[in-house]
MDAnalysis code that builds the backbone (N, CA, C; Angstrom):
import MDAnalysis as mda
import numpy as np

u = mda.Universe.empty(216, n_residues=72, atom_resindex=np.repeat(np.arange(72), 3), trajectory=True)
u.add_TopologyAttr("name", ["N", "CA", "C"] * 72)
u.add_TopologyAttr("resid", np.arange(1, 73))
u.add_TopologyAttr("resname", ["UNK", "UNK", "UNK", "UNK", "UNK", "UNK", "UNK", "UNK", "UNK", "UNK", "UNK", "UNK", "UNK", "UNK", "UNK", "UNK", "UNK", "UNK", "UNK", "UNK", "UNK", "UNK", "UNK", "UNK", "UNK", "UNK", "UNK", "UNK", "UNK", "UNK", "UNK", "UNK", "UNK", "UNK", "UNK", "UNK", "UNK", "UNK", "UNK", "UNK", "UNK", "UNK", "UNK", "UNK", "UNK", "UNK", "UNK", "UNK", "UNK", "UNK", "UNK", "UNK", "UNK", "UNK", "UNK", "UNK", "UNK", "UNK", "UNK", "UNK", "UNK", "UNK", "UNK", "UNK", "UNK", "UNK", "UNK", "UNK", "UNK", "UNK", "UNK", "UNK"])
u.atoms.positions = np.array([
    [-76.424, 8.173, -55.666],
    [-76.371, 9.395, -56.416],
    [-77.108, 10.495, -55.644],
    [-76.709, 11.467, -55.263],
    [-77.698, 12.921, -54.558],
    [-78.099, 13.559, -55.758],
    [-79.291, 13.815, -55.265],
    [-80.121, 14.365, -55.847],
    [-80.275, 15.996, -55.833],
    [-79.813, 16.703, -56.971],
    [-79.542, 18.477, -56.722],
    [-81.029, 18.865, -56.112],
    [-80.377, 20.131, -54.822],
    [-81.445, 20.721, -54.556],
    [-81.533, 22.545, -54.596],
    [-81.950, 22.611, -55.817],
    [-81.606, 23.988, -56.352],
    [-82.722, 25.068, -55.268],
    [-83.561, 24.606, -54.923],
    [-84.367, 25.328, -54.542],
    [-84.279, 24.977, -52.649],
    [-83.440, 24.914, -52.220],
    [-83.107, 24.420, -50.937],
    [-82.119, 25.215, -50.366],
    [-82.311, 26.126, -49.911],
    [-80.859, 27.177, -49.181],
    [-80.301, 26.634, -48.619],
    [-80.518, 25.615, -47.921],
    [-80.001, 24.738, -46.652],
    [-79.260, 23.509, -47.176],
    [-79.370, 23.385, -48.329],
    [-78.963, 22.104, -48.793],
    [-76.996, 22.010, -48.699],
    [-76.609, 20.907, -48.308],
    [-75.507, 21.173, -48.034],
    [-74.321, 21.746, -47.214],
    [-75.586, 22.352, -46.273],
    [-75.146, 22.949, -44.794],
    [-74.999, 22.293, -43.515],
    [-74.588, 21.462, -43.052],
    [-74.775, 20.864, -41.745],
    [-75.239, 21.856, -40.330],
    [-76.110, 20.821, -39.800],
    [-76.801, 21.707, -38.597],
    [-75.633, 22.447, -37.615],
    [-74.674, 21.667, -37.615],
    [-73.540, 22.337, -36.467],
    [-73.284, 23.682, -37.030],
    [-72.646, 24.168, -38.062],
    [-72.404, 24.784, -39.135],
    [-73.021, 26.252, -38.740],
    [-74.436, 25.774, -39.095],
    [-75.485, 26.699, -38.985],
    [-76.168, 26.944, -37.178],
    [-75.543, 26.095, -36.424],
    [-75.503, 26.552, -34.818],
    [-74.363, 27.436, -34.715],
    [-73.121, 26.663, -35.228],
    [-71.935, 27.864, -34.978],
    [-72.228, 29.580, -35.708],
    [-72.724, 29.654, -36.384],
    [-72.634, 30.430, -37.393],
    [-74.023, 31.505, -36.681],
    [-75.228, 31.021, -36.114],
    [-75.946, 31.062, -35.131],
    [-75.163, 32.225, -33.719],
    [-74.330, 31.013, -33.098],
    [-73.864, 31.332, -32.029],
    [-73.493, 32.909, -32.340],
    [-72.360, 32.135, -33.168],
    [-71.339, 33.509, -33.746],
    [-71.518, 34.953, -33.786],
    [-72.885, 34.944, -34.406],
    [-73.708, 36.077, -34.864],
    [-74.315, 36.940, -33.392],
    [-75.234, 35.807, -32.848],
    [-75.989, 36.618, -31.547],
    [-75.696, 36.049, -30.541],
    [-74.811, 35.132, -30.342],
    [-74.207, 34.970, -28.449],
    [-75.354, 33.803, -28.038],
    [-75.266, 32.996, -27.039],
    [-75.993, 32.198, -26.489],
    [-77.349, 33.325, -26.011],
    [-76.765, 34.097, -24.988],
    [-77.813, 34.931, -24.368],
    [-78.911, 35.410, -25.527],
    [-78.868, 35.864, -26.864],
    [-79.630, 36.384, -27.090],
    [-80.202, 35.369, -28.368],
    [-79.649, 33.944, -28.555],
    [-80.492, 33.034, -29.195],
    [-81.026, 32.671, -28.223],
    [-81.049, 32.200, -27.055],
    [-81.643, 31.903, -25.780],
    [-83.157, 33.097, -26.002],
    [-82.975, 34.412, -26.269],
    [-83.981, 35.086, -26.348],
    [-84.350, 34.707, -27.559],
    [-84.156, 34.462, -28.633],
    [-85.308, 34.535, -29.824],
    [-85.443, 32.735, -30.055],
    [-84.795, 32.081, -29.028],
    [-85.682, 30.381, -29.627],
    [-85.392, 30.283, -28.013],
    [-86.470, 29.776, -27.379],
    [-86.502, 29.787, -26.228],
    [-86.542, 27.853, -25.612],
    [-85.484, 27.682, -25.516],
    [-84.929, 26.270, -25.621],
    [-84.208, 26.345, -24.401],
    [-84.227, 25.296, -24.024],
    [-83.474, 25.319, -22.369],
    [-82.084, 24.801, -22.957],
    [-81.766, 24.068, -23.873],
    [-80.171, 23.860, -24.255],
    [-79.257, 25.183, -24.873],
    [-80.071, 26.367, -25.122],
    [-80.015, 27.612, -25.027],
    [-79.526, 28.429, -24.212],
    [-80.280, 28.500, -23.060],
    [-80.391, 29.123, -22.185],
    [-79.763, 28.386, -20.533],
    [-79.655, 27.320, -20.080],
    [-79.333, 26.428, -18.819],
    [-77.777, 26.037, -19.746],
    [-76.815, 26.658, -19.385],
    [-75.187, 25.649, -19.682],
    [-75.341, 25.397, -20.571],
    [-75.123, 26.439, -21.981],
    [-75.301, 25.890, -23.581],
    [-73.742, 25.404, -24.458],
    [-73.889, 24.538, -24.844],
    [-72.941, 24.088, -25.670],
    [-73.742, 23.523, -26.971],
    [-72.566, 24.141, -27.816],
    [-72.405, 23.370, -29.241],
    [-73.300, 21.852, -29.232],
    [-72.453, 20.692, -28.414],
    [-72.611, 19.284, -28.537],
    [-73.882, 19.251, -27.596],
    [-74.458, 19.867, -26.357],
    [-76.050, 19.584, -25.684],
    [-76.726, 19.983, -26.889],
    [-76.811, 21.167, -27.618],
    [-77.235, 21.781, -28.214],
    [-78.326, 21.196, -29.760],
    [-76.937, 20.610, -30.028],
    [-77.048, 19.194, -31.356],
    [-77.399, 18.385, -30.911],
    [-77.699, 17.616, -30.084],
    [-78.296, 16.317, -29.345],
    [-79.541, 16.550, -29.547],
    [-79.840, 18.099, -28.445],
    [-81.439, 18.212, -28.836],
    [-82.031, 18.431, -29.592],
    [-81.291, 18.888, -30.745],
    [-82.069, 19.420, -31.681],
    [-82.079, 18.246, -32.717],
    [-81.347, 17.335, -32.590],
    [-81.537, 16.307, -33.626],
    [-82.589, 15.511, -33.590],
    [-83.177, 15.488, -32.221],
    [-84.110, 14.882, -32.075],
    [-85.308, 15.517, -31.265],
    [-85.464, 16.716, -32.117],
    [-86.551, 17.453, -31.860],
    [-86.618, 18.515, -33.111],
    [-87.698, 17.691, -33.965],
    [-87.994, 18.613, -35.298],
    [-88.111, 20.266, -34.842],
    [-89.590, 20.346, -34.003],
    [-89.957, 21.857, -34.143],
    [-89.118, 22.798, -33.800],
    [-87.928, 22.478, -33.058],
    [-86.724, 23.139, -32.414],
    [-85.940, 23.564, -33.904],
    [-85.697, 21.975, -34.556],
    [-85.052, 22.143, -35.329],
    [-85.196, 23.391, -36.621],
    [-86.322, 23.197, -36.962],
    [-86.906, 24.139, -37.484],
    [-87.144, 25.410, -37.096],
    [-86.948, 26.048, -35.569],
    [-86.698, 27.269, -35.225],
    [-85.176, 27.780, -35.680],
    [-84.489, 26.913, -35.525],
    [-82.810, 27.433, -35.137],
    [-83.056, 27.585, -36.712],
    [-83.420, 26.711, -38.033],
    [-83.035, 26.720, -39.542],
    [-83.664, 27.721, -39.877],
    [-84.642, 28.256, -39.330],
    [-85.669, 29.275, -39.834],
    [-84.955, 30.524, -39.552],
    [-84.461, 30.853, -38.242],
    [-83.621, 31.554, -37.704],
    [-82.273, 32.216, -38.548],
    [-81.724, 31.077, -38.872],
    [-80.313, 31.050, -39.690],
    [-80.959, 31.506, -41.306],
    [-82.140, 31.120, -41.615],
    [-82.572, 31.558, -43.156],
    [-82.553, 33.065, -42.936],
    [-83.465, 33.745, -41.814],
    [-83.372, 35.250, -42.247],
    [-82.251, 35.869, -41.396],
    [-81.445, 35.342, -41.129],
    [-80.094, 36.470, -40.775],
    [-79.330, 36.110, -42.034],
    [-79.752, 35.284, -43.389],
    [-78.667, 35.705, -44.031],
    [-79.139, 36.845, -45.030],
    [-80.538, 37.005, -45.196],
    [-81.068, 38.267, -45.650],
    [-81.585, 39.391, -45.034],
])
């Protein structure tokens, strides 16, 4: 059974989702400038991109933090 998460903006969003949506918005070059990640910035793709970040919280938490205030 899932458990509602009313108080969770993110809930229900997959990380790709919110990379594409990322990308979309400001281009590799200039997420490369505001999260300074070498899967960013060195030959960025979608799929390097998600690798690292799946297995790297504090990253992870830049790109989600990122995606929270460009939608306000």
């Amino acid at each position: 059974m899932t458990e509602l998460q009313p108080n969770n903006p993110l809930h229900g969003i997959t990380l790709e989702s919110i990379l594409i949506r990322l990308v979309d918005r400001y281009g590799w070059d200039e997420l490369g400038e505001r999260i300074t990640i070498n899967c960013f910035i060195s030959n960025p793709s979608i799929k390097s991109s998600l690798t690292f970040l799946r297995k790297t919280p504090w990253a992870r938490k830049k790109v989600e933090d990122l995606y929270l205030e460009s939608l306000g």
